[in-house]
C-alpha positions as a Python dict, from the first residue, in 0.01 Angstrom:
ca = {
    (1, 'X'): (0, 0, 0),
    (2, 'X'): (-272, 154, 202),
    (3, 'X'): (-177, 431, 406),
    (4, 'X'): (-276, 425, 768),
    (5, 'X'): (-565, 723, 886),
    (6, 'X'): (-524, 681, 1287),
    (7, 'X'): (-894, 594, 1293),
    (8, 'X'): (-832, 250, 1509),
    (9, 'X'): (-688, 465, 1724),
    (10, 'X'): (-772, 327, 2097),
    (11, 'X'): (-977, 67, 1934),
    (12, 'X'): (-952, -275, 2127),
    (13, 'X'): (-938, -544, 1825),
    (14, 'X'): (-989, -946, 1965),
    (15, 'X'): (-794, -1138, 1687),
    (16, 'X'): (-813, -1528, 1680),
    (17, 'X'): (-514, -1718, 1549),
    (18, 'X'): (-271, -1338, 1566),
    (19, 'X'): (54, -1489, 1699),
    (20, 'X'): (161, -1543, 1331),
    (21, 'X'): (44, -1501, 978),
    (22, 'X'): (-261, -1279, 866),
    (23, 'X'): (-384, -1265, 1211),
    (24, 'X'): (-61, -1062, 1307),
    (25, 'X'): (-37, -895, 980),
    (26, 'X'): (-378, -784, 1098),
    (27, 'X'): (-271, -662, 1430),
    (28, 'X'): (14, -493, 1327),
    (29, 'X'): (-167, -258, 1093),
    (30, 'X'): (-408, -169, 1358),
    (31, 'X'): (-120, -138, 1579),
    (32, 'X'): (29, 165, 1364),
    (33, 'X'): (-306, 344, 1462),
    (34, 'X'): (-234, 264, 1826),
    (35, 'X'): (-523, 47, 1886),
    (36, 'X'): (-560, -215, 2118),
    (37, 'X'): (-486, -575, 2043),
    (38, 'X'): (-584, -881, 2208),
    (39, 'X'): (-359, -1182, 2065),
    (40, 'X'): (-580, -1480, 2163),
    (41, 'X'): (-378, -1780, 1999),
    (42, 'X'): (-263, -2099, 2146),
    (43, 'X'): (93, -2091, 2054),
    (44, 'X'): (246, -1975, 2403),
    (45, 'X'): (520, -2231, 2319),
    (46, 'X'): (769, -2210, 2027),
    (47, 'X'): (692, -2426, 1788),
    (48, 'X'): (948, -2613, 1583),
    (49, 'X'): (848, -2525, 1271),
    (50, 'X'): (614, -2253, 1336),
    (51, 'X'): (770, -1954, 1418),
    (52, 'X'): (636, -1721, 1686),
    (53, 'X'): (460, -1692, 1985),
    (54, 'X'): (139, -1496, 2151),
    (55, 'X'): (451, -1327, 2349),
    (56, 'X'): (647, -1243, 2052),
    (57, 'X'): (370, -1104, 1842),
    (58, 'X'): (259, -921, 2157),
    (59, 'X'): (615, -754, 2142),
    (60, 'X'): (601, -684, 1791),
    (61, 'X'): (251, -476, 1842),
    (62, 'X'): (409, -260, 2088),
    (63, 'X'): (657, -170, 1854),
    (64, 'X'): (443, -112, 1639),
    (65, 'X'): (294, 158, 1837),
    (66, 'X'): (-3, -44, 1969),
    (67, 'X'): (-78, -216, 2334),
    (68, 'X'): (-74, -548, 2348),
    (69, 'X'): (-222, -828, 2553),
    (70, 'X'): (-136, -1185, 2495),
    (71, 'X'): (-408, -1442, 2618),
    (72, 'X'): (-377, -1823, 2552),
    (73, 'X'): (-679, -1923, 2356),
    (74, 'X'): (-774, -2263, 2213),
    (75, 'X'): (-1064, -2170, 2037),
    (76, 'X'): (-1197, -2511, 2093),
    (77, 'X'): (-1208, -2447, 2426),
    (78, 'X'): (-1512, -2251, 2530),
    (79, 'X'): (-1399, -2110, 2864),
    (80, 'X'): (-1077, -2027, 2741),
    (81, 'X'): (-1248, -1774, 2471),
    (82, 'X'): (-1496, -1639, 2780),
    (83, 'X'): (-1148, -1584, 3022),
    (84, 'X'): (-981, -1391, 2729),
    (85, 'X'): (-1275, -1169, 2641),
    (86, 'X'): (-1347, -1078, 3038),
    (87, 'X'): (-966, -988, 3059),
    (88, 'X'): (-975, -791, 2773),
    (89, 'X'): (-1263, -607, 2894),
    (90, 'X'): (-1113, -582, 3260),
    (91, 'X'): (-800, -455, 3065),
    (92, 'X'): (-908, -222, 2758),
    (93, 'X'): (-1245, -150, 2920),
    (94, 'X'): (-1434, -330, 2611),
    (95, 'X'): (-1415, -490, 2247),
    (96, 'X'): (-1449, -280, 1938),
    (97, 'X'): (-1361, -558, 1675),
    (98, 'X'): (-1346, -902, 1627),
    (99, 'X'): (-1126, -1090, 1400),
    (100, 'X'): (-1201, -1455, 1363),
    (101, 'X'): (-899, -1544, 1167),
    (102, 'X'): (-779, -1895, 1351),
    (103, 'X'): (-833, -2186, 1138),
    (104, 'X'): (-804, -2560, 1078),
    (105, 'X'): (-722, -2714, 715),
    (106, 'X'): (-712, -3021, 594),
    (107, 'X'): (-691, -3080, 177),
    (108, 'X'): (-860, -3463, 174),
    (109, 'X'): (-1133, -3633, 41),
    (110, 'X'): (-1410, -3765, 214),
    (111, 'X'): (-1255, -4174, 283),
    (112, 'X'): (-908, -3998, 333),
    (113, 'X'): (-975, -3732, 603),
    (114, 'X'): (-1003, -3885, 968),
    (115, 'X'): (-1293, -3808, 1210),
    (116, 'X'): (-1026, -3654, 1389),
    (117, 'X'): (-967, -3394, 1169),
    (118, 'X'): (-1331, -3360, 1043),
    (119, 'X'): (-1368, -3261, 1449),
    (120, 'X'): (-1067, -2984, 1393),
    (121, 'X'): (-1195, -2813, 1112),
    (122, 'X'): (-1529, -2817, 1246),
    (123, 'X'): (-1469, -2710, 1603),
    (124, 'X'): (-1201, -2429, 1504),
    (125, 'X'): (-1366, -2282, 1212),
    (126, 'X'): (-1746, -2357, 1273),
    (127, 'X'): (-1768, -2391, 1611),
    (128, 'X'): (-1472, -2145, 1759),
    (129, 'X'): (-1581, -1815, 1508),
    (130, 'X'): (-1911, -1879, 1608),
    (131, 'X'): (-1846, -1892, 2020),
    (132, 'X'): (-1608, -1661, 2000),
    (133, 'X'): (-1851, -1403, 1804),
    (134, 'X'): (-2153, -1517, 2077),
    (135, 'X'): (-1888, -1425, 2343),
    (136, 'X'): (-1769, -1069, 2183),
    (137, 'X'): (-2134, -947, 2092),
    (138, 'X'): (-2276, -792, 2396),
    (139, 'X'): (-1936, -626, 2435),
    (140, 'X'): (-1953, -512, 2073),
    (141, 'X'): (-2270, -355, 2045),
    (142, 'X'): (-2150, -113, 2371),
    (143, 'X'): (-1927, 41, 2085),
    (144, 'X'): (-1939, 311, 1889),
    (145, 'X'): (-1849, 122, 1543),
    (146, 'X'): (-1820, -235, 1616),
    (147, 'X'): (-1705, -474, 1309),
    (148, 'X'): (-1701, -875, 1347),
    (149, 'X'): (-1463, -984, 1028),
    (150, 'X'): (-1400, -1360, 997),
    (151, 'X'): (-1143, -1495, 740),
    (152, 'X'): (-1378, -1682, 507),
    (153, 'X'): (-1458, -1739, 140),
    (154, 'X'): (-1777, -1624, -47),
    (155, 'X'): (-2043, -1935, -72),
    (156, 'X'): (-1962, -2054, -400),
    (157, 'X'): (-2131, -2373, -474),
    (158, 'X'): (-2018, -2494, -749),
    (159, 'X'): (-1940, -2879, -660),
    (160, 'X'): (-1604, -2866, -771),
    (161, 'X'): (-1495, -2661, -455),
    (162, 'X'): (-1675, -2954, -209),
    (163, 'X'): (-1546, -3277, -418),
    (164, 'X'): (-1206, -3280, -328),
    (165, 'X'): (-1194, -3181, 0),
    (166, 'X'): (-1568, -3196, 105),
    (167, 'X'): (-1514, -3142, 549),
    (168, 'X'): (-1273, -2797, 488),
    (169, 'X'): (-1489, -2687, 219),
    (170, 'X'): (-1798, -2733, 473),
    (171, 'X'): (-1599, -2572, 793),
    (172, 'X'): (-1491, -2237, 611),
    (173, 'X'): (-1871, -2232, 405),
    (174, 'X'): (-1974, -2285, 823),
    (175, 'X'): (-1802, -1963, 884),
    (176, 'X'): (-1952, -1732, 606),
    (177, 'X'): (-2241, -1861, 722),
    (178, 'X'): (-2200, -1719, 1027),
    (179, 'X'): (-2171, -1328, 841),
    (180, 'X'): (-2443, -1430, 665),
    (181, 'X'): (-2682, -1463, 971),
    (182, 'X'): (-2522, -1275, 1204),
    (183, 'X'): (-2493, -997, 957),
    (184, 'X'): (-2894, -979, 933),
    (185, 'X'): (-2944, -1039, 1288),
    (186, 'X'): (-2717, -722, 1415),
    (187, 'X'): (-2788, -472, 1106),
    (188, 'X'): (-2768, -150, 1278),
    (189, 'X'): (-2599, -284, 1567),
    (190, 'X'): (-2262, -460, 1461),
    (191, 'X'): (-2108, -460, 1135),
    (192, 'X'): (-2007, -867, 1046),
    (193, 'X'): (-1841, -896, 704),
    (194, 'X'): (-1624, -1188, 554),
    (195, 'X'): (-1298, -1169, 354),
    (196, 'X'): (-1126, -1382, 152),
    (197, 'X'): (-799, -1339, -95),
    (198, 'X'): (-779, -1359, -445),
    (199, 'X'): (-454, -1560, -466),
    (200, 'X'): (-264, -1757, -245),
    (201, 'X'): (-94, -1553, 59),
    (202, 'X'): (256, -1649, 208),
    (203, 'X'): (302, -1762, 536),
    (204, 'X'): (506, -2005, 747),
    (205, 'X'): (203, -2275, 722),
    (206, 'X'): (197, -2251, 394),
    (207, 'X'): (581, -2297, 365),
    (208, 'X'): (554, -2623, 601),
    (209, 'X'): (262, -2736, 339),
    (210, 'X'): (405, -2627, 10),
    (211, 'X'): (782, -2658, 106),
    (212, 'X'): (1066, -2422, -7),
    (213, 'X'): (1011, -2206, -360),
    (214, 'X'): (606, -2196, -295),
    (215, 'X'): (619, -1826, -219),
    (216, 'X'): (702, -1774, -568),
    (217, 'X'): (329, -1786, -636),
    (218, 'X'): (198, -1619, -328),
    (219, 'X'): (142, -1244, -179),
    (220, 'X'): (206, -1104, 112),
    (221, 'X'): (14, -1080, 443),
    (222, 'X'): (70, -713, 393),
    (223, 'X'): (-228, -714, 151),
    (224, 'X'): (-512, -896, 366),
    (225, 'X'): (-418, -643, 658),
    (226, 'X'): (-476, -332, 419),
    (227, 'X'): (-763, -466, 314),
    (228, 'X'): (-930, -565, 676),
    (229, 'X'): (-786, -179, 773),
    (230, 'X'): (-1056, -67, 499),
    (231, 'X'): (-1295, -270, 614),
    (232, 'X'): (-1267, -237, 991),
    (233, 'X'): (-1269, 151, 926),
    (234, 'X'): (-1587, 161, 777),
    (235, 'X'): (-1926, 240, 955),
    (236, 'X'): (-2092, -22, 1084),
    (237, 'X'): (-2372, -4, 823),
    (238, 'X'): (-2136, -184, 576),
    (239, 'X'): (-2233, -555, 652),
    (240, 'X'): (-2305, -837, 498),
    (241, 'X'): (-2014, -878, 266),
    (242, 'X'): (-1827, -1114, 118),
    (243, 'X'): (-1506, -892, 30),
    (244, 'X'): (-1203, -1011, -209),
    (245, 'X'): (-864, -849, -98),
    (246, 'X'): (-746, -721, -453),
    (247, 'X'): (-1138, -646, -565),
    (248, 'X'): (-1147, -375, -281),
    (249, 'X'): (-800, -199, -266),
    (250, 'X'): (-870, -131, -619),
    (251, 'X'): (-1203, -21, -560),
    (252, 'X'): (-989, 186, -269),
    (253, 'X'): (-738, 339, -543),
    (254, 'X'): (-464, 88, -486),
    (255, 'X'): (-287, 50, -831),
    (256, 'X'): (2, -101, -761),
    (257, 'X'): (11, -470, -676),
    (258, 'X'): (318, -575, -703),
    (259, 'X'): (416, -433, -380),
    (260, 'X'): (253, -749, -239),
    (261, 'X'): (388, -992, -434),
    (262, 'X'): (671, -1193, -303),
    (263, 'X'): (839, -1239, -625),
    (264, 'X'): (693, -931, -834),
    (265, 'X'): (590, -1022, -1226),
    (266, 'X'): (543, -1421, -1115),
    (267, 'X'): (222, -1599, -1169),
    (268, 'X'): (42, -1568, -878),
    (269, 'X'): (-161, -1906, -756),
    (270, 'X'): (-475, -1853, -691),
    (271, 'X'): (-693, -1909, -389),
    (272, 'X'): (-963, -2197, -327),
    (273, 'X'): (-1330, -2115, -385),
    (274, 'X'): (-1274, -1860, -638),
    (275, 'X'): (-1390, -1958, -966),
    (276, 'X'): (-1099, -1895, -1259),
    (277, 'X'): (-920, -1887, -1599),
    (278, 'X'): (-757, -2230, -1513),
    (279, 'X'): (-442, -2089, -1698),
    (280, 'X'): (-425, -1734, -1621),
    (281, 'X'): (-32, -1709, -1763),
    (282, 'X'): (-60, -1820, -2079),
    (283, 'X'): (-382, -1673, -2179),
    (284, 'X'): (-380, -1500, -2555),
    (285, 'X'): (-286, -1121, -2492),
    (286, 'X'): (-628, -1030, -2628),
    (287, 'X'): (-822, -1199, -2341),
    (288, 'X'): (-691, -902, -2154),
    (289, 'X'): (-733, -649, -2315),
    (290, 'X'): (-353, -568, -2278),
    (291, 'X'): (-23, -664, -2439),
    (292, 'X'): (102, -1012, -2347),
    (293, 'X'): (313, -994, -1999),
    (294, 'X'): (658, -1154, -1970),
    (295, 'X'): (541, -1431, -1759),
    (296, 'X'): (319, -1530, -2097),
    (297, 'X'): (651, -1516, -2286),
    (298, 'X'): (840, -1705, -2097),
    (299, 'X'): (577, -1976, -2079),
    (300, 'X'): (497, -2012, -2465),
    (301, 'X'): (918, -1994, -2483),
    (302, 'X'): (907, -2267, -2275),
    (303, 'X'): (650, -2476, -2455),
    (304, 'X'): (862, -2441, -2758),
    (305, 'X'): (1164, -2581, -2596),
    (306, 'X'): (1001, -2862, -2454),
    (307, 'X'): (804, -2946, -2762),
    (308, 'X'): (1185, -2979, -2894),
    (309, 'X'): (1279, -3168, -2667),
    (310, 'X'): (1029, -3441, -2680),
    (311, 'X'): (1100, -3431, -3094),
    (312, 'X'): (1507, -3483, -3017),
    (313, 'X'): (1365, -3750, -2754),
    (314, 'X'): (1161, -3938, -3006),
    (315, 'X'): (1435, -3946, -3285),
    (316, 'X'): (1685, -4060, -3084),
    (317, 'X'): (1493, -4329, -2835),
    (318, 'X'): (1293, -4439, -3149),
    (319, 'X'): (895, -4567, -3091),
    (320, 'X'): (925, -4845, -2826),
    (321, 'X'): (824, -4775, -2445),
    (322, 'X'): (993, -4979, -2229),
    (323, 'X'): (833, -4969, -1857),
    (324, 'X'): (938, -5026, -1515),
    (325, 'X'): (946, -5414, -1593),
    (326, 'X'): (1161, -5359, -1950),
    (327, 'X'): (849, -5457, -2104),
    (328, 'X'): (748, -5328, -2406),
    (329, 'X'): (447, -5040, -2454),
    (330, 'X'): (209, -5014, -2749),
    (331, 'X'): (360, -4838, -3027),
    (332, 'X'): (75, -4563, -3048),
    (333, 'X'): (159, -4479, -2701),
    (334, 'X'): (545, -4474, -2774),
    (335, 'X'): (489, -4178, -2979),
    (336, 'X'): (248, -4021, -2788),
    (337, 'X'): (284, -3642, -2561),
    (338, 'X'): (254, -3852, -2237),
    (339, 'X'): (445, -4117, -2349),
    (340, 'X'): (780, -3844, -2450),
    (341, 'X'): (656, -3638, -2136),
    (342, 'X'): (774, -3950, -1929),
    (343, 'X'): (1055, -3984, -2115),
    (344, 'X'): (1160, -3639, -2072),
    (345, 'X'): (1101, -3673, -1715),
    (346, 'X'): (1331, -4023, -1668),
    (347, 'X'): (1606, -3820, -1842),
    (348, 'X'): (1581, -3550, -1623),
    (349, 'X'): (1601, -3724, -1287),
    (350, 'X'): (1902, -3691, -1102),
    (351, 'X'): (1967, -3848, -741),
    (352, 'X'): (1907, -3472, -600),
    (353, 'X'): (1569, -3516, -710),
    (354, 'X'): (1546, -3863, -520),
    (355, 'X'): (1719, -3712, -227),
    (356, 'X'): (1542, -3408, -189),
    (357, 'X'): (1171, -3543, -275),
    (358, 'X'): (1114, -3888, -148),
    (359, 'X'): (823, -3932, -290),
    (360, 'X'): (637, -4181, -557),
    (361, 'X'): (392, -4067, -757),
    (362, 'X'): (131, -4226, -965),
    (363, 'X'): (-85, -4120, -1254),
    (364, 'X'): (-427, -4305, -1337),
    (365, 'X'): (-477, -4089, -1656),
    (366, 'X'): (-796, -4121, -1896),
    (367, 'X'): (-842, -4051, -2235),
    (368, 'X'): (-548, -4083, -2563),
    (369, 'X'): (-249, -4345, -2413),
    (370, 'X'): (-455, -4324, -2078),
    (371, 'X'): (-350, -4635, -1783),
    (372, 'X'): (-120, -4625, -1558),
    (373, 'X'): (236, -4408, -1521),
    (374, 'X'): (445, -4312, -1223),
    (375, 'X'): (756, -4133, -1105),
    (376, 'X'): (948, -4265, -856),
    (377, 'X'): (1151, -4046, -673),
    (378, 'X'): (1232, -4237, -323),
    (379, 'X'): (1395, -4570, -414),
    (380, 'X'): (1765, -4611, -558),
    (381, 'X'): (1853, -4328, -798),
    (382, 'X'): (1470, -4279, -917),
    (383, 'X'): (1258, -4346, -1209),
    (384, 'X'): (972, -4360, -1410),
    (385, 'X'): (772, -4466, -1660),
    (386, 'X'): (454, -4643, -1755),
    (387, 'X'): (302, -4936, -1554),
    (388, 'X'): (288, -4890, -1133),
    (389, 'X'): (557, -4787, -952),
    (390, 'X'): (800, -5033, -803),
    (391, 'X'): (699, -4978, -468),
    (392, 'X'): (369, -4854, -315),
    (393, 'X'): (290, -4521, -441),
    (394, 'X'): (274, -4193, -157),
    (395, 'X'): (39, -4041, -410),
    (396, 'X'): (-230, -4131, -659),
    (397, 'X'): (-303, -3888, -894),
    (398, 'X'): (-649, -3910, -1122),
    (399, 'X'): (-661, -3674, -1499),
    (400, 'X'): (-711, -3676, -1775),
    (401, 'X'): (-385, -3757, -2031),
    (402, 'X'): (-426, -3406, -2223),
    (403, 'X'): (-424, -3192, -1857),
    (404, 'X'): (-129, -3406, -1763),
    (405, 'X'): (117, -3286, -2046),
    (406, 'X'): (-48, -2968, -1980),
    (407, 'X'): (26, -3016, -1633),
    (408, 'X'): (388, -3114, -1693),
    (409, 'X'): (495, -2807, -1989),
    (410, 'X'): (374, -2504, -1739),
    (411, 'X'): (13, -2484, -1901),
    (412, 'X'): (-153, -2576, -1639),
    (413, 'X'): (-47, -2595, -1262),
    (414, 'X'): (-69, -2827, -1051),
    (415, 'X'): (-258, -2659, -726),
    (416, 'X'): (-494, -2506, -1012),
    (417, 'X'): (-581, -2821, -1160),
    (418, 'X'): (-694, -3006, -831),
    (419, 'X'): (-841, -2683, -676),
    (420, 'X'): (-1100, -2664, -1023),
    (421, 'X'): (-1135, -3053, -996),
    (422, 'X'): (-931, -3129, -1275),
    (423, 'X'): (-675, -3308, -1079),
    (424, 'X'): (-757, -3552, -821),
    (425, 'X'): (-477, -3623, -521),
    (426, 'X'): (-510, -3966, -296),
    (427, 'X'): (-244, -4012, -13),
    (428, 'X'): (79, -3787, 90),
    (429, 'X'): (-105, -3430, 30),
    (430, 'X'): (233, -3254, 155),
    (431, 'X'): (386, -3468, -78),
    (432, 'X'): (155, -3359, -365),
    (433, 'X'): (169, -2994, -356),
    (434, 'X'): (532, -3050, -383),
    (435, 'X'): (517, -3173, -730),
    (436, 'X'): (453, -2811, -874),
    (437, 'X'): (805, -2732, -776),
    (438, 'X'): (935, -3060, -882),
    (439, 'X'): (804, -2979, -1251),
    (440, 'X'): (964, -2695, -1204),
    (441, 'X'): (1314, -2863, -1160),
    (442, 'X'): (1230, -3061, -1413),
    (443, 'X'): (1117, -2819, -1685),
    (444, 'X'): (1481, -2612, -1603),
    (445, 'X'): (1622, -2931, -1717),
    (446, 'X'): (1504, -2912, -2081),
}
């Protein structure tokens, strides 16, 4: 990890959205320096499946070795942010940095999101970094090295990153957009620099989202925070970037990486808006350069045994497809990957399954034995197989019938394939990204 230099020392950092997450991660690390901290979050309450308050993260900074003031700030609400930057003027004596980290998310497509949520996204991430950065400015450029860093991806526009969730994809684009100008309109004055992680990053939202065995595939908060400490310890002539965590600590010396892992050696998922190798564990050794790691092992061990499996499968269940109706499937399709990939599955469900998911999924696949399929894991002890689902589906999913059985033997996730537009998700999004650890379940079945 990055080792602390004391150069935040009685700097007074304003950081959006810091009673939990990266925004405390954040706060902490400056705290180490002793700097100042301003916590201006909304959470004054506990929530009830949010841990941690503006008061509890306050108490964590001054631990830390940092001062602390908490400030209840709805970064909707314009007059809150004004109140919160006076009083941390009043209290500090001025603002140094500004960390617009606070954020609104919502994973839908254009029919599915609601205007109320399409307001959210737009008034947090647009609207809030930008009032909040109008209301730090003339505080900032009184400072010696002022930085404005706002938690946002590079502008990437390749239309896969706006198709499936068009409104989020505009609100965080909203917010680079703001370094972008901002960036040109203070050079000299105020550093303003975005940045964004390479792979997914563990935190309690993304455990309420994702559900239980997620962080698996994610990093630390640890990681952002060293890599806003390099950045916020920088002159102010380095502006105008659009900064990828991993990208810079290497560039910083950092070699190790595992340190921020939360499982170390497990595929890590990658973040939105960063074009990628769709299946970055199983790619041939040679693609990097380096011998092949033991996640690629297990994976290609893994295709083998389910490749087995659907061979045992098709000897013993013969080449007629019954589906949900006991009616009988074409005889092409009996025989086909998707068709023993839904076998595999029915096999495989247990009433734990039913109990623990509650959720019916179905597949509109395309291409060889395309139509129809579902799993249904909500009603009696579960099933599944081709046709609709016996009751109304909580999720419609839209591939292709080749990405599917990818999908299904660990060749290709299922957060990857809808964030590069291979998968398409209508309905119970919550719901959806739990199917990656449902194939999980399943696969350990094999």
């Amino acid at each position: 990890m990055l080792p602390n230099t004391g150069k935040l020392a009685g700097c007074t950092l304003f950081i959006t959205g810091a009673s939990r997450g990266i925004g405390k991660a954040i706060a902490l690390k400056a705290a180490k320096d002793g700097a100042n901290i301003v916590v201006a979050a909304k959470t004054a309450e506990p929530h009830p499946k949010l841990p941690g308050t503006i008061y509890t993260a306050a108490a964590e900074i001054e631990a830390a070795g940092g001062k602390a003031l908490p400030c209840i700030v709805n970064v909707r609400e314009e007059q809150q942010i004004i109140n919160a930057v006076e009083k941390a003027v009043k209290t500090f004596g001025g603002i140094d940095i500004l960390v617009n980290n606070a954020s609104a998310i919502s994973l839908t497509g254009t029919l599915e999101t609601d205007t109320k949520k399409v307001n959210l996204m737009m008034d947090v991430n647009v609207r809030g970094t930008y009032l909040t950065s109008k209301t730090c400015l003339p505080y900032l450029r009184k400072s010696k090295n002022p930085h404005i860093l706002n938690l946002s991806p590079p502008m990437n526009m390749n239309p896969m990153w706006f198709k499936n969730h068009c409104a989020y994809t505009i609100s965080k684009y909203g917010m680079s957009m703001c370094v972008l100008g901002m960036a040109e309109e203070f050079r000299g004055e105020v550093a303003v620099n975005a940045l964004w992680p390479k792979t997914a990053i563990h935190t309690a939202a993304m455990d309420m989202l994702g559900g239980s065995g997620i962080e698996k595939q994610c990093r630390k908060t640890d990681i952002l925070a060293d890599a806003a400490y390099c950045i916020l310890t920088k002159p102010k002539s380095f502006t105008g970037n659009f900064i990828i965590d991993e990208v810079l600590l290497r560039e910083e010396g950092v070699k190790d990486f595992d340190v921020y892992a939360i499982a170390p050696g497990h595929p890590l998922m990658p973040d939105f808006f960063l074009d990628a190798e769709i299946d970055v564990t199983a790619m041939k050794p040679e693609s990097h350069g380096r011998e092949s790691s033991p996640c690629t092992t297990r994976n290609n061990l893994f295709l083998v045994g389910a490749s087995q499996a659907f061979k045992e499968e098709k000897k013993s269940s013969g080449s007629k497809h019954e589906g949900p109706d006991g009616a009988k499937g074409h005889t092409e399709s009996a025989s086909s990957p998707v068709a023993e990939t839904f076998r595999v599955i029915q096999g495989a469900i247990s009433k734990e399954f039913v109990r623990s998911t509650q959720g019916v999924f179905q597949f509109e696949l395309s291409g060889d034995d395309g139509g129809t399929w579902y799993i249904d894991l909500k009603t009696n002890d579960g099933s599944a197989g081709f046709g609709k689902p016996p009751v109304t589906a909580d999720v419609v999913m839209s591939m292709s019938s080749g990405d599917f059985v990818k999908m299904f033997t660990g060749k290709l996730k299922p957060t990857m394939a809808f964030m590069s537009g291979k998968l398409k998700i209508k309905g119970n999004m919550a719901l959806a990204i739990k199917l990656e650890k449902m194939l999980t379940q399943f696969n350990s079945k094999l």
